[in-house]
C-alpha positions in Angstrom: 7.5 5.7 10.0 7.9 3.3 13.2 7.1 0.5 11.2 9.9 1.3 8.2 12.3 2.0 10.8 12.3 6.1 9.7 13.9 8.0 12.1 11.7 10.7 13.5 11.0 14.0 10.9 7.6 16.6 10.2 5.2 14.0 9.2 4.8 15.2 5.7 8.3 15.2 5.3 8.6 11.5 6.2 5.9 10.3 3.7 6.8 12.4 0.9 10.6 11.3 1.2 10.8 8.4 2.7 7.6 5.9 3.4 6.4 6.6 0.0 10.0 6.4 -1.5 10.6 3.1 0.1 6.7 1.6 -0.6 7.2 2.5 -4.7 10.6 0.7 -4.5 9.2 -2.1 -3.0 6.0 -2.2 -5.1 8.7 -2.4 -7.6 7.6 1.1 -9.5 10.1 2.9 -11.7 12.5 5.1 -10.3 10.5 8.3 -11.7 7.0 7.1 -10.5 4.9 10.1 -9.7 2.1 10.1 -6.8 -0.6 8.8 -9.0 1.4 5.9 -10.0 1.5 5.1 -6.4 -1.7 5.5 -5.6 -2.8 3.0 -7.9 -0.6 1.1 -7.5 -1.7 0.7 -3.9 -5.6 0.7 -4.6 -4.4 -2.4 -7.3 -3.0 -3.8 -4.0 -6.0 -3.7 -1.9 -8.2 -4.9 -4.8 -6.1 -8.0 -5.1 -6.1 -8.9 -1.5 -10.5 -8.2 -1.3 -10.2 -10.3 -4.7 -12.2 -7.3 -6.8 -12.9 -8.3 -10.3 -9.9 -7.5 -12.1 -11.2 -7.8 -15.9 -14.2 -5.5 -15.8 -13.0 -1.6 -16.0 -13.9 0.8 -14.1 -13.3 4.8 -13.3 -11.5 5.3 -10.5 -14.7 6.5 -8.3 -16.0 3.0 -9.0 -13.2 1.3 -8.3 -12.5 2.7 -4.8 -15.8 2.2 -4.1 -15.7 -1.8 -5.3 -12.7 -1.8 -2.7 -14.4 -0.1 0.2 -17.7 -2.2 -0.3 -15.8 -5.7 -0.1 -15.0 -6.5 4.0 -11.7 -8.6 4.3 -9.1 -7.5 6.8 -5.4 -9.0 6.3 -3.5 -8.9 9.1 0.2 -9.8 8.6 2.6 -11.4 10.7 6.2 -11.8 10.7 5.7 -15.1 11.4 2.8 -16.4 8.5 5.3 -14.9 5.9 8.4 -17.2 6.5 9.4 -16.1 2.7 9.3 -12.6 3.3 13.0 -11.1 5.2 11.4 -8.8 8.1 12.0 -5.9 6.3 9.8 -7.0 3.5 7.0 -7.7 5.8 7.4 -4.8 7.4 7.2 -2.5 4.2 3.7 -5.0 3.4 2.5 -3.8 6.7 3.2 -0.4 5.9 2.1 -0.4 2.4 -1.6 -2.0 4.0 -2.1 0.4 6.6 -1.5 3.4 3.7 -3.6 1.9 1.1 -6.5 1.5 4.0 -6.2 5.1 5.0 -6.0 6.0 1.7 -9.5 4.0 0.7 -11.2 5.3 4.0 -10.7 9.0 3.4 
């Protein structure tokens, strides 16, 4: 929630209704997304970044897998993303550190 700027609430209450709220906006996710949508949409994100093969299919065991398997670490900084507004980068850094929890459960 520090990162987002979220002002202090329960923990589940602040991902559920806001850092997951504001992560599907930006991830530009329809207004009625549900949790899986998000999911994916964050396990896509992570595969992009550890360039996974994107035209082979996979169930969703393998493809977590495929993304846990392939080391690359992407550290953002406000200052390497002089096109992103600080907010933006800030939601990216927020968006990472989810998608890697999520991947390393």
């Amino acid at each position: 929630g520090k990162i987002l700027g979220i002002k202090k609430s329960p923990p589940k209450r602040m991902l559920f209704e806001n850092i997951i709220p504001q992560l599907g906006a930006f991830m530009k996710l329809k207004n009625n997304f549900d949790y899986s949508d998000f999911v994916i949409a964050l396990l896509e994100h992570l595969a992009t970044q550890r360039n996974v093969e994107i035209h082979k299919a996979y169930n969703i065991d393998e493809f977590i897998h495929t993304i846990k398997n392939i080391a690359f670490e992407v550290k953002i900084e406000e200052e390497t993303l002089p096109i992103l507004s600080l907010i933006q980068s800030k939601r990216l850094k927020a968006m990472q550190l989810m998608a890697e929890s999520f991947v390393n459960l």
